[in-house]
C-alpha distance (Angstrom), angle and dihedral (degrees) to the residues before:
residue distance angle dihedral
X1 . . .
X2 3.55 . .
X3 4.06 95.2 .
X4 3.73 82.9 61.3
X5 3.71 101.0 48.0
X6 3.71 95.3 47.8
X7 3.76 106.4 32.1
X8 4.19 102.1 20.6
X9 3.78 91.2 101.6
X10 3.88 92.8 50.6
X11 3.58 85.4 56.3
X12 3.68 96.4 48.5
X13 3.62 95.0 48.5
X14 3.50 99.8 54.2
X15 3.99 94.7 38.3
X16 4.09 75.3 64.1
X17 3.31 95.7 65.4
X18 3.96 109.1 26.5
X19 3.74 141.6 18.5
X20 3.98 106.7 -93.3
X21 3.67 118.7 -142.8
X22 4.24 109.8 -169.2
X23 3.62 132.6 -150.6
X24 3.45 98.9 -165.8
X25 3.79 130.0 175.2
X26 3.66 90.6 -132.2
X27 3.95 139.4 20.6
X28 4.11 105.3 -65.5
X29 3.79 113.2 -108.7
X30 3.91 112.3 169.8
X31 3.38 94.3 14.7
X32 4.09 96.7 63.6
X33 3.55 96.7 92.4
X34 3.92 92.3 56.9
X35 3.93 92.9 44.2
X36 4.23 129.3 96.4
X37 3.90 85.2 -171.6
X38 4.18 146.0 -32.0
X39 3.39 148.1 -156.4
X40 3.91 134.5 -147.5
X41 3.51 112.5 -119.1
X42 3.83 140.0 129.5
X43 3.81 100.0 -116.0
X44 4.11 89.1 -156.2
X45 3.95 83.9 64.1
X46 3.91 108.2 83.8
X47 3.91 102.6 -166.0
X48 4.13 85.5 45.4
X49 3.86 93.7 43.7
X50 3.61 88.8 51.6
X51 3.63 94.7 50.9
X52 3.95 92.5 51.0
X53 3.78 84.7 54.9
X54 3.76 92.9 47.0
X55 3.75 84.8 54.7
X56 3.84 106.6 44.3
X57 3.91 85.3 41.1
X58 3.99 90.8 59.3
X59 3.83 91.3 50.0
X60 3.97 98.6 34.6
X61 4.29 134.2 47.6
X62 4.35 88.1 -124.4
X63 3.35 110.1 -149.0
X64 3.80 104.3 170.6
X65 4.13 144.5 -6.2
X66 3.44 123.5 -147.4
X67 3.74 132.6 167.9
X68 3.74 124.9 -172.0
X69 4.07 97.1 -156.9
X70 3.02 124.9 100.7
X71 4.38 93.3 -132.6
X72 3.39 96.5 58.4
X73 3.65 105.2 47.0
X74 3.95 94.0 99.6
X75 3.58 94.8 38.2
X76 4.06 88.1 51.3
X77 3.76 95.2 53.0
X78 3.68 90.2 49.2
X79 3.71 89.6 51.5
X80 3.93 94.7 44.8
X81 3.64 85.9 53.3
X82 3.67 101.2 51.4
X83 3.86 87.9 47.6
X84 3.55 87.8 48.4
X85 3.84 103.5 -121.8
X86 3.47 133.4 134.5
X87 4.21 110.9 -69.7
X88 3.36 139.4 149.9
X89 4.23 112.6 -105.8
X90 4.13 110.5 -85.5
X91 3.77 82.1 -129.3
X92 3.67 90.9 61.3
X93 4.03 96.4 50.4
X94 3.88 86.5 40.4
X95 3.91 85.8 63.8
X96 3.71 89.0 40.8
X97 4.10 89.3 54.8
X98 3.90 93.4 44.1
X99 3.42 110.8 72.4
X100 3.80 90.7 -167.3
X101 3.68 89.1 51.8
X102 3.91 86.5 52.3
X103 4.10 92.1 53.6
X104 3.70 94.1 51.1
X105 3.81 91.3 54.0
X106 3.95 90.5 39.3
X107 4.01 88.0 53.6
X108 3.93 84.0 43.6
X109 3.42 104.5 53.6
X110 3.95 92.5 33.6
X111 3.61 100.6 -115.5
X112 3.78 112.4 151.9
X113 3.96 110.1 -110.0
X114 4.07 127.5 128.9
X115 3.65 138.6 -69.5
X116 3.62 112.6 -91.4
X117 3.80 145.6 -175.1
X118 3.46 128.9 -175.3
X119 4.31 114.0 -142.4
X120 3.41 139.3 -166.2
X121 4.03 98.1 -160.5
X122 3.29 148.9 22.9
X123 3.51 91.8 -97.3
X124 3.60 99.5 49.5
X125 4.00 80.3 53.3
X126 3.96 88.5 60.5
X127 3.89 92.3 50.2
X128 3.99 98.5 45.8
X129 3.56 86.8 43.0
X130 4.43 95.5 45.9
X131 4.19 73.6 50.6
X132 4.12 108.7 44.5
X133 4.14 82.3 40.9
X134 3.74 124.6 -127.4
X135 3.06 127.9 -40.4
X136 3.94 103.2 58.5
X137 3.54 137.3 163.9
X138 3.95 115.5 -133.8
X139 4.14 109.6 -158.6
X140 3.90 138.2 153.2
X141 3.61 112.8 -91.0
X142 4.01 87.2 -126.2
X143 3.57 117.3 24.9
X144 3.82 131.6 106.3
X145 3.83 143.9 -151.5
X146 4.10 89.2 49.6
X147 4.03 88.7 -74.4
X148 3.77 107.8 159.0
X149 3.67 98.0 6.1
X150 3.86 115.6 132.9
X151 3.47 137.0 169.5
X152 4.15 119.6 -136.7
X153 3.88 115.4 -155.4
X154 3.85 92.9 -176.3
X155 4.08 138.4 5.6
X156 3.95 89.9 -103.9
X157 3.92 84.8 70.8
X158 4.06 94.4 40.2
X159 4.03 102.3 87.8
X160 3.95 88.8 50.7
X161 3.93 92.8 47.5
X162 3.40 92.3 43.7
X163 3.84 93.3 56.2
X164 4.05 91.2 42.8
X165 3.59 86.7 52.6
X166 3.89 102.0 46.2
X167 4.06 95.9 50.3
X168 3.73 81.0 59.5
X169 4.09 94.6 44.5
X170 3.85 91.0 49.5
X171 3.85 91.4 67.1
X172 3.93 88.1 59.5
X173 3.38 118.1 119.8
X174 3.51 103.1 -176.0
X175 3.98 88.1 45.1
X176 3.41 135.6 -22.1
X177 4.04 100.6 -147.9
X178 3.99 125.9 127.4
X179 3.58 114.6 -131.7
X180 3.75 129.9 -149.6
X181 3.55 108.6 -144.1
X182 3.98 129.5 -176.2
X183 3.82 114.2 -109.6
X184 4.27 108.1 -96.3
X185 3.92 94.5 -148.8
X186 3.76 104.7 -158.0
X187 3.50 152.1 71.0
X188 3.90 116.6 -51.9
X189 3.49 130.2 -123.0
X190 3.83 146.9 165.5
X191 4.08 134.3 -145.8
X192 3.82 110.4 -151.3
X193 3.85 97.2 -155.7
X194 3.65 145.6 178.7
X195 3.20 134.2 -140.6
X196 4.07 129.4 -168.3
X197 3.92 124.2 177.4
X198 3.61 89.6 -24.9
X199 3.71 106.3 -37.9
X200 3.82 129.7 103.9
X201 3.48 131.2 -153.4
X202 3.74 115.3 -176.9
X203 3.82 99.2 -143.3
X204 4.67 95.8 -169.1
X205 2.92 145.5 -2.1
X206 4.07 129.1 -119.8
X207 3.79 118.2 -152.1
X208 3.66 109.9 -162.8
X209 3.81 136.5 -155.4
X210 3.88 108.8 -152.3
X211 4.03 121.7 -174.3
X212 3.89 142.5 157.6
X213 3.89 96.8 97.2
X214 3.59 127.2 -115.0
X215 4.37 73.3 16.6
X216 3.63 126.0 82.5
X217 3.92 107.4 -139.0
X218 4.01 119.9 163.4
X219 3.52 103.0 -126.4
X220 3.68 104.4 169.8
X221 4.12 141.5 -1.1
X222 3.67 140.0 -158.6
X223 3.44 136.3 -168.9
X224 3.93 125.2 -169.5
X225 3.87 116.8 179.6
X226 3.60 85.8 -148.3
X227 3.68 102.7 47.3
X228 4.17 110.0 146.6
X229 3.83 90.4 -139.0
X230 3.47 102.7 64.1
X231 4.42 85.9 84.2
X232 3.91 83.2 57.9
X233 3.55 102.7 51.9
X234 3.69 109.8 30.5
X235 3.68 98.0 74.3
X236 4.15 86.1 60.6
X237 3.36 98.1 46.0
X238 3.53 96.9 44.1
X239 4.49 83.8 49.7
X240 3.55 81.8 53.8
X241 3.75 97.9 52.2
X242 3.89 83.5 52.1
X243 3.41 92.0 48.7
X244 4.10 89.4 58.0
X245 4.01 99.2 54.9
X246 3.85 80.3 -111.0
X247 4.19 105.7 156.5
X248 4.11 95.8 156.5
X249 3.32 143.4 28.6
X250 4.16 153.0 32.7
X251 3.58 112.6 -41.5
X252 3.91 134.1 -171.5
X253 3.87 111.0 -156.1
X254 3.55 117.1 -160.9
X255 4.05 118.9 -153.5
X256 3.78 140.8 161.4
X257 3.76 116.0 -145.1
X258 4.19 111.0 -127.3
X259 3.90 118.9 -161.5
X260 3.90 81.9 -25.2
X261 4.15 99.2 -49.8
X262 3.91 117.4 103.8
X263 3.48 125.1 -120.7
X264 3.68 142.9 -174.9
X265 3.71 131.1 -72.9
X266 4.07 99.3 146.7
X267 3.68 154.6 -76.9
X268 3.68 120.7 -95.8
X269 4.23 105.1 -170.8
X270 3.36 98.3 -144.2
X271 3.95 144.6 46.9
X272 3.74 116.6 -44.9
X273 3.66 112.2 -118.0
X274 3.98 129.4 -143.9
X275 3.84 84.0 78.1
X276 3.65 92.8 -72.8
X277 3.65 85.7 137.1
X278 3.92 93.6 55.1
X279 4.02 84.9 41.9
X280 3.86 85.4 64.8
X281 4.26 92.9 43.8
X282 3.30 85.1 57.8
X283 3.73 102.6 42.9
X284 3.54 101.3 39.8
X285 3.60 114.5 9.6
X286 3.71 93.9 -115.3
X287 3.70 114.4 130.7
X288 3.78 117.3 -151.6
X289 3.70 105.8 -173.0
X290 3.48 88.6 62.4
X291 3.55 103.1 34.1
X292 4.27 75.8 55.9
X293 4.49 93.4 51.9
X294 3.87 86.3 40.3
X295 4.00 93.6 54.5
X296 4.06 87.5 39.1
X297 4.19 89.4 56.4
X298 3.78 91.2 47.9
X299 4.13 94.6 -109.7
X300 3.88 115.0 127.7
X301 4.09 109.6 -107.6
X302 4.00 117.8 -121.7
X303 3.92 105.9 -122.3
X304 3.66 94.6 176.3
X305 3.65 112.7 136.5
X306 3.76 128.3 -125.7
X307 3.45 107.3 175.3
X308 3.69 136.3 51.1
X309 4.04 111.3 -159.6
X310 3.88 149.9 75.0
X311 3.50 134.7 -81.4
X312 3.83 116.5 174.7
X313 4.48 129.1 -173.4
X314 3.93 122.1 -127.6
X315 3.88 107.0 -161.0
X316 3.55 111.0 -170.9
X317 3.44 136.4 -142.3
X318 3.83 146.6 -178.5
X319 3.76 114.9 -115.0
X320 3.51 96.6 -126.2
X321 4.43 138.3 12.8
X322 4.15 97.1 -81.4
X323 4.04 132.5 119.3
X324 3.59 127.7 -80.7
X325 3.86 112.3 -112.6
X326 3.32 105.5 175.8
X327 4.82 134.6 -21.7
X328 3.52 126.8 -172.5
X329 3.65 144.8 145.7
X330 3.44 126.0 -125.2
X331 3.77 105.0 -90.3
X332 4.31 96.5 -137.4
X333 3.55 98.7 41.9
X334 3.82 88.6 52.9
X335 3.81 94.9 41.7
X336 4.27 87.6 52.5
X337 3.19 104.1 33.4
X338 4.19 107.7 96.3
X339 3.84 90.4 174.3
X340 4.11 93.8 60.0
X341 4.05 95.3 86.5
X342 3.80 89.2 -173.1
X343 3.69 154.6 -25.9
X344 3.48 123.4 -145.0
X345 3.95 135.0 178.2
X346 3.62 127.1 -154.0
X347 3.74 101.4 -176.5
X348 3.61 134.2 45.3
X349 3.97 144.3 -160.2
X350 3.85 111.1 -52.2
X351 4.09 95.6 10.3
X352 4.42 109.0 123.3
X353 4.00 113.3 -112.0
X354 4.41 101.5 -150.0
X355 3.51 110.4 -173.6
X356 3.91 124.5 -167.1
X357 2.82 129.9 -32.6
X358 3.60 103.8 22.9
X359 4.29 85.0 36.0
X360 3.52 149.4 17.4
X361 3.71 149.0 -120.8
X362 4.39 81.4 -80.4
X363 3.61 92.5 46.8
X364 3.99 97.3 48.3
X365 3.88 115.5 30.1
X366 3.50 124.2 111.3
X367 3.57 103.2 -166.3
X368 4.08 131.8 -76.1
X369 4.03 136.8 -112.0
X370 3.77 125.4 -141.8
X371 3.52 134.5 -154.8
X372 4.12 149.4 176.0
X373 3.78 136.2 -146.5
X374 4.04 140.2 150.8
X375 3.45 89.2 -99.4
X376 3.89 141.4 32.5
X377 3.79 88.9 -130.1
X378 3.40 83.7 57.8
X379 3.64 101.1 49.4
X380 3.58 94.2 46.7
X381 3.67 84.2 60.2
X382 3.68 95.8 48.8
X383 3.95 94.2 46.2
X384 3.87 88.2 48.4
X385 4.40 84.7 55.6
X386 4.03 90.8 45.9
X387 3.61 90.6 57.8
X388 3.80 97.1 45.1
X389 4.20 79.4 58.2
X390 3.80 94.4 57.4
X391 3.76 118.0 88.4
X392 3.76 118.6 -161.2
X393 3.72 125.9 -177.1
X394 4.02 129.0 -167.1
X395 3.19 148.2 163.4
X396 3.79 144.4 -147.9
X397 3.68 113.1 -62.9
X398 3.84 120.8 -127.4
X399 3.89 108.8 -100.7
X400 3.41 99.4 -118.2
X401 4.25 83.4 54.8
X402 3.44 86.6 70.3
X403 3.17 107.5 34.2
């Protein structure tokens, strides 16, 4: 299950530390063995959260919530409140969930992030975009995971990216706008940070390989505890945390770096996902899930490091929409290979792989690889040599698959 292979070790962690109590939307599976107790309730549903937290409260002394997805985080600060535990405002993570509500402060509080519009129609699109300048990047006001997002080189493509953007924006809860964004040309990057009563300390740095043209699928991380550009980029992200309202808590800054100088892409409040967070474990010794629970129960996190190397993600993909027939890794290489932390698969035989447009980053992965080494150089080397050892087979999808 995908929960599991992306979020299992946050679990784990903090079940090492503290009792867990779960509101889960469904009856726990995996996550049994790291659980005191639960309750059954859609976490998305107010009156129904609030009643799970009633209920776990009456049984168990609460002394913190924390979620690590990126749905929840209003809903969770809402809940902490009315349990009266430590949170961060629901205004705040409301800001943090609206990317237009994000710009404004950026612009604000003069931290250096794109132009921005938010629309209502396809022809608003055209005139924010004739504005900003071409390139632009069309994306839901309040989405995640780069679902929706788009980027338009010229007005012939704009009607079409404005309706692949918009059937992502209508699942927003938070708001359902499209935004036209100008075009950050650069590499990309992400600051895992901290913050404490106020103050942020960006703890690594995440250098990112995004692909899939005009899309924006993650296709690979690093993390290097010793990576030079950390000094350039924590100032910003820590102005942008400032920007947000945001006093406590994990954050993942996203930024693009322009002629050398980051800027802007947005705040997500909470862990990153695609195992950044274990990327950083394993480069630094820092350990973000419970760094998160600590900050939740009021209790200052440790951030000192123990570790000084690189760990970098390989998330694999097919090269076009078809059906999985068969993925494995060669059997010796895994079993002597100490550097090859793990393999995991998503997918199996006979399951459809959709790619952009017509899917998503849930629709098309296969699975992902990880891997350590002194140095990111090195790891980027050693990632590159675990996926030459994969093997994946497909074939053709059906038409109406890819449709």
């Amino acid at each position: 299950m995908e929960a599991e292979a992306y979020r299992g070790y946050c679990l784990e962690s903090v079940a090492a530390a503290y009792d867990v109590v779960l509101i889960s939307g469904a009856e726990p599976t995996w996550e049994r063995p790291f659980l005191t107790d639960y309750e059954v309730a859609d976490p998305a549903d107010p009156h129904a959260q609030a009643a799970a937290g009633r209920a776990l409260a009456e049984r168990h002394r609460l002394a913190g919530v924390v979620t690590w997805t990126e749905w929840y985080l209003v809903p969770v600060a809402r809940l902490a409140r009315q349990l009266g535990l430590p949170t961060a405002a629901p205004e705040v993570m409301q800001g943090c969930r609206n990317k237009a509500t994000a710009r404004a402060l950026f612009a604000r509080h003069g931290v250096p992030s794109a132009a921005s519009q938010g629309v209502r129609t396809a022809a608003e699109a055209a005139n924010a975009a004739d504005r900003i300048g071409y390139p632009v990047v069309l994306k839901p006001a309040a989405h995640a995971a780069s679902v929706g997002v788009i980027r338009v080189d010229g007005p012939a493509e704009l009607a079409d990216a404005y309706t692949f953007a918009v059937q992502a924006a209508d699942h927003g809860v938070e708001s359902t706008q499209v935004l036209v964004e100008e075009y950050l040309d650069g590499p990309e990057v992400s600051v895992e940070c901290v913050t404490y009563q106020g103050e942020t300390t960006a703890v690594a740095i995440t250098r990112k390989t995004v692909g899939m043209e005009p899309y924006f699928e993650e296709l690979a991380h690093s993390v290097d505890a010793g990576d030079p550009l950390l000094a350039t980029v924590a100032p910003v992200a820590a102005a942008a945390i400032r920007a947000l309202g945001i006093r406590d808590g994990v954050s993942h800054v996203e930024m693009r770096l322009v002629d050398g100088r980051p800027r802007l892409i947005e705040v997500n409040a909470r862990i990153a996902g695609d195992m950044i967070g274990h990327l950083v474990h394993l480069a630094t010794g820092i350990d973000l899930p419970r760094t998160a629970t600590d900050i939740a129960c009021g209790r200052a996190p440790d951030l000192t490091p123990t570790r000084h190397q690189a760990a970098a993600i390989r998330l694999i993909y097919p090269a076009t929409s078809s059906t999985l027939t068969a993925r494995r890794l060669d059997e010796p290489f895994a079993a002597n290979t100490p550097w090859l932390e793990r393999v995991h698969f998503l997918r199996h035989p006979g399951d459809q792989l959709v790619l952009p447009p017509a899917g998503d980053m849930f629709t098309s992965r296969i699975g992902f690889l990880i891997v350590t080494a002194p140095t990111a150089e090195l790891a980027q080397e050693r990632s590159e040599e675990a996926y030459r050892q994969l093997t994946v087979e497909v074939a053709p999808a059906a038409p109406e698959s890819a449709a």
